[in-house]
C-alpha positions as MATLAB code, in Angstrom:
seq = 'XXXXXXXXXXXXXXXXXXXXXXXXXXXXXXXXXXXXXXXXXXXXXXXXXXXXXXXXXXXXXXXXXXXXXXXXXXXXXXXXXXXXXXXXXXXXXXXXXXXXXXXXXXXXXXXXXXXXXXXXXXXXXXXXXXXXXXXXXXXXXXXXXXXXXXXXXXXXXXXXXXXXXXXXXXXXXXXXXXXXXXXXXXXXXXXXXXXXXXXXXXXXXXXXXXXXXXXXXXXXXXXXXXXXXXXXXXXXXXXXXXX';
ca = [
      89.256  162.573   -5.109;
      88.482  161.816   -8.534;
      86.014  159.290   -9.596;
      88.291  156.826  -11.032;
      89.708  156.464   -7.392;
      86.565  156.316   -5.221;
      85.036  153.837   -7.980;
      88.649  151.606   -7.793;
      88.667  152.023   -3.650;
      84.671  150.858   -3.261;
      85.854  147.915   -5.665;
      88.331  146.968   -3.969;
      86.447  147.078   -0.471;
      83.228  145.197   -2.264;
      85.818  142.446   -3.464;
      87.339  141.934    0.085;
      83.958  141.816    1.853;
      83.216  138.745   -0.979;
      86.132  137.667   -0.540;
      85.759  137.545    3.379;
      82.492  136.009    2.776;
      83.537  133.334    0.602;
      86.525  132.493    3.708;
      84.036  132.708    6.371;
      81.987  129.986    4.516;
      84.863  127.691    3.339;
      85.747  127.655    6.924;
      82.537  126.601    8.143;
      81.891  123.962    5.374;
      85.785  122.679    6.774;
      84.308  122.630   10.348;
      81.501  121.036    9.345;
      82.955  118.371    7.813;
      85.186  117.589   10.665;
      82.405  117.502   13.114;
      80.347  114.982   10.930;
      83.533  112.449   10.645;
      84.051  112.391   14.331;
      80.783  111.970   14.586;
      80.413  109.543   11.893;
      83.683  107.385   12.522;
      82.863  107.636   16.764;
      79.397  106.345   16.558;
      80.193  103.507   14.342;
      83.229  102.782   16.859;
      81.190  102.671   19.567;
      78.852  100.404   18.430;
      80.960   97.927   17.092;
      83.056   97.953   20.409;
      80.105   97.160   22.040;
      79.005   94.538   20.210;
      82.563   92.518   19.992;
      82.999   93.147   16.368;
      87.118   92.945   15.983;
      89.038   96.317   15.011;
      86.135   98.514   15.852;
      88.746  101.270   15.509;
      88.876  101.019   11.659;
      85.555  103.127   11.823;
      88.232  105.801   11.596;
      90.032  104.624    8.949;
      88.721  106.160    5.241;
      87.222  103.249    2.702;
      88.495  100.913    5.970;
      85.164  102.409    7.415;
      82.989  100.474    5.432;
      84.245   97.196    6.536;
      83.141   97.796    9.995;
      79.747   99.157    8.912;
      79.455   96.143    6.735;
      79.916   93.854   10.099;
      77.157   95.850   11.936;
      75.240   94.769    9.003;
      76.412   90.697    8.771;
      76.357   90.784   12.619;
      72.356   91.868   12.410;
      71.180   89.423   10.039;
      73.355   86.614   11.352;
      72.292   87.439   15.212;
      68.410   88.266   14.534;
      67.845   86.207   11.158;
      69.977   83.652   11.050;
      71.461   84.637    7.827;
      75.070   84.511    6.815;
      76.117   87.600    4.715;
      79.541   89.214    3.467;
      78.125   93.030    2.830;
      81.464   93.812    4.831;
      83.479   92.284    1.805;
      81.223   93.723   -1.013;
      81.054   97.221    0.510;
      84.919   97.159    1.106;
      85.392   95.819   -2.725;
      83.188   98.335   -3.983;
      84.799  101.272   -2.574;
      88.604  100.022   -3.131;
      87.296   99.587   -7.031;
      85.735  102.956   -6.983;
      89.047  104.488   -5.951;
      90.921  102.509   -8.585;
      88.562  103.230  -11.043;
      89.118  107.039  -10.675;
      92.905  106.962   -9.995;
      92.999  104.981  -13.487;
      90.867  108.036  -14.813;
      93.405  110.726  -13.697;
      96.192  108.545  -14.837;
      94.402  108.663  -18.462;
      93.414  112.316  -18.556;
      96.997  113.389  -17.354;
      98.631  111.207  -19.869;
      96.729  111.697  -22.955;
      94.994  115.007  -22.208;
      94.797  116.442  -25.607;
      95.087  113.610  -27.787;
      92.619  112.848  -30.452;
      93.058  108.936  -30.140;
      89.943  106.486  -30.356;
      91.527  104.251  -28.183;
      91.832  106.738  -25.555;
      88.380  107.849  -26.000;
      86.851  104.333  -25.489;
      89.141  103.569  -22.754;
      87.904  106.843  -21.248;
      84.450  105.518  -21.655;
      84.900  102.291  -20.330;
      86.344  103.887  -17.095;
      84.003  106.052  -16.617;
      80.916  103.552  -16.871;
      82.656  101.071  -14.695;
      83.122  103.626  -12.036;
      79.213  104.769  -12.490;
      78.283  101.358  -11.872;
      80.741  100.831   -8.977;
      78.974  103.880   -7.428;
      75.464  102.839   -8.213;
      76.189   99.018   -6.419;
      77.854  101.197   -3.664;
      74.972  102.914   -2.995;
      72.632  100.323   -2.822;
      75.084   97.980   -0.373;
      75.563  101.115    1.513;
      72.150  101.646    2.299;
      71.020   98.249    3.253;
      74.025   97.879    5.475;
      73.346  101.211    6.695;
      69.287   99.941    7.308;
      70.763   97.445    9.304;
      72.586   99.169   11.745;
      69.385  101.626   11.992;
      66.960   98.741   12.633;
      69.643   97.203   15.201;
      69.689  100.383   16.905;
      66.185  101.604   16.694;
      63.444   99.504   14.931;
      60.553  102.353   15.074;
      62.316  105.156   13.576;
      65.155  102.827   11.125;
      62.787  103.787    8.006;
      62.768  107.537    9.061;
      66.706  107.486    9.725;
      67.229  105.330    6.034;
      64.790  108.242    4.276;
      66.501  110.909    6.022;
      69.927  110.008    5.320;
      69.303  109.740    1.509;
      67.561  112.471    1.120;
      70.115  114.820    3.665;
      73.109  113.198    3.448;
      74.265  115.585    5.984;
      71.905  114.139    8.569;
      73.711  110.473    8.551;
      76.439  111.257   11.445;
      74.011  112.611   13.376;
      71.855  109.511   12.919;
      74.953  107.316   13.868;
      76.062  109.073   16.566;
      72.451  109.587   18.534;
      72.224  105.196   18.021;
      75.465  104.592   19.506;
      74.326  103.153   22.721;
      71.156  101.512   21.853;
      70.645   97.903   20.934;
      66.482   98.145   20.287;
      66.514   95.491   17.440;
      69.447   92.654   18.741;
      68.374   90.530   21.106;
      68.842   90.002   25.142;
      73.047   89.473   25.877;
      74.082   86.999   27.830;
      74.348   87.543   31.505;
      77.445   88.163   32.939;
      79.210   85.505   34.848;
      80.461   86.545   38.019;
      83.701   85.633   39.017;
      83.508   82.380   41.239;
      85.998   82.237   44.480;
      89.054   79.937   44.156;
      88.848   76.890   46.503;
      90.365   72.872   46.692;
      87.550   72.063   45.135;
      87.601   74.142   41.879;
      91.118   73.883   41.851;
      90.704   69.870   41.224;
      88.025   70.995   38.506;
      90.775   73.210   36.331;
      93.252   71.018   36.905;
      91.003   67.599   35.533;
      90.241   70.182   32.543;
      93.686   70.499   31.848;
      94.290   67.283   32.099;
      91.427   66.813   29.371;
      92.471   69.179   27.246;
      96.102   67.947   27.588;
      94.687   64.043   26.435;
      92.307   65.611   23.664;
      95.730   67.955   21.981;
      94.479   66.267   18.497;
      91.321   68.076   18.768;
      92.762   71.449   19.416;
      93.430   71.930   15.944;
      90.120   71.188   14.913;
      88.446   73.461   17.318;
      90.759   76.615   16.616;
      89.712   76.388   12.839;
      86.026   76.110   13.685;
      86.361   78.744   15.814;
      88.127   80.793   13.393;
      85.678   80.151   10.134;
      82.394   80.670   12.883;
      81.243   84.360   12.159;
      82.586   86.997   14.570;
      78.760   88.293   14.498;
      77.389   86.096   17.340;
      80.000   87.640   19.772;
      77.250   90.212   20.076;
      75.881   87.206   22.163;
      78.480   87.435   24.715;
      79.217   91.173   25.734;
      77.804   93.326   28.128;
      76.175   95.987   27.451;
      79.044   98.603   28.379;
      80.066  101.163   25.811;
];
């Protein structure tokens, strides 16, 4: 065998051992990923089921996700602080600019790749800035939301999770998923009502509240668009704690 050959045969074997390699890790990173969204997508369903926040299933849901970790958040400060917020809108904003920011960008580069135009350039520039600014307010809103749900969870390691998941991204499913069942920083529920028996005598009770409710039909109105613009966050108040 000449030396051509054995030098063209160990080639080829050194470039499908790389090339091996190389699959064996892309397949791992794939894995990986899919692991962390389940994880991800099924702790933040969990806890928003649990708490009576509406459509917990849009944790699933990509850039729909952030609305529901955005109501964790409102719920939290509404519930323990008394504050109203809307980081559910601005994180849902923020990411549905982000992604129109950089489908505007491909648009531009497929368009007028190759053209020497100033206009181009500048509207190239302006894209580009808008979207680094989208990401930077994106980032911040994420991570306060995402403190939130930590400190709702667990109070005495929320700073340790927040740290953690900055500085190892990877590390934030995990996070998510281990405080899906724990409620450390809300306060007490309300009790559970058992179910009273039916007799004559709350039978006459139903029936003079229907009768109410029947004479007060004006007021329904009213009450149904109260209870409509009242924040869904103080459901929390009202569900067991049952995952």
């Amino acid at each position: 065998m000449s030396f051509e050959s054995s030098f063209g045969a160990a080639s080829a074997g050194m470039m499908a051992a790389v090339m091996g390699i190389f699959m064996v890790i892309w397949l791992v990173a794939i894995a990986f990923s899919v692991v962390s969204y389940v994880l991800f997508s099924r702790g933040m369903q969990v806890i928003a089921r649990r708490r009576g926040i509406r459509k917990s299933w849009l944790a699933w849901v990509p850039v729909a996700n952030m609305w529901t970790l955005g109501s964790i958040s409102d719920q939290y400060q509404y519930v323990v602080k008394g504050k109203i917020r809307n980081r559910r809108k601005v994180l849902l904003g923020l990411m549905i600019g982000y992604v129109a920011i950089f489908v505007l960008l491909e648009v531009i580069t497929a368009f007028f790749f190759g053209e020497e135009n100033v206009a181009v350039f500048a509207l190239l520039f302006l894209a580009m800035l808008g979207a680094f600014a989208v990401v930077i307010l994106y980032m911040v809103f994420l991570y306060i939301a995402l403190y939130d749900l930590y400190v709702s969870c667990d109070p005495g390691n929320a700073v340790l999770y927040l740290v953690l998941s900055i500085l190892l991204n990877v590390t934030l499913p995990f996070f998510l998923f281990a405080c899906r069942n724990k409620d450390g920083g809300m306060p007490q529920r309300k009790p559970v009502q058992p179910a009273q028996p039916v007799t004559e005598e709350t039978e006459e009770e139903t029936t003079e509240e229907t009768t109410e409710e029947t004479t007060e039909e004006s007021a329904v109105p009213i009450m149904e668009e109260q209870e409509e613009n009242k924040p869904e966050e103080e459901l929390f108040l009202n569900f067991t704690d049952e995952e």
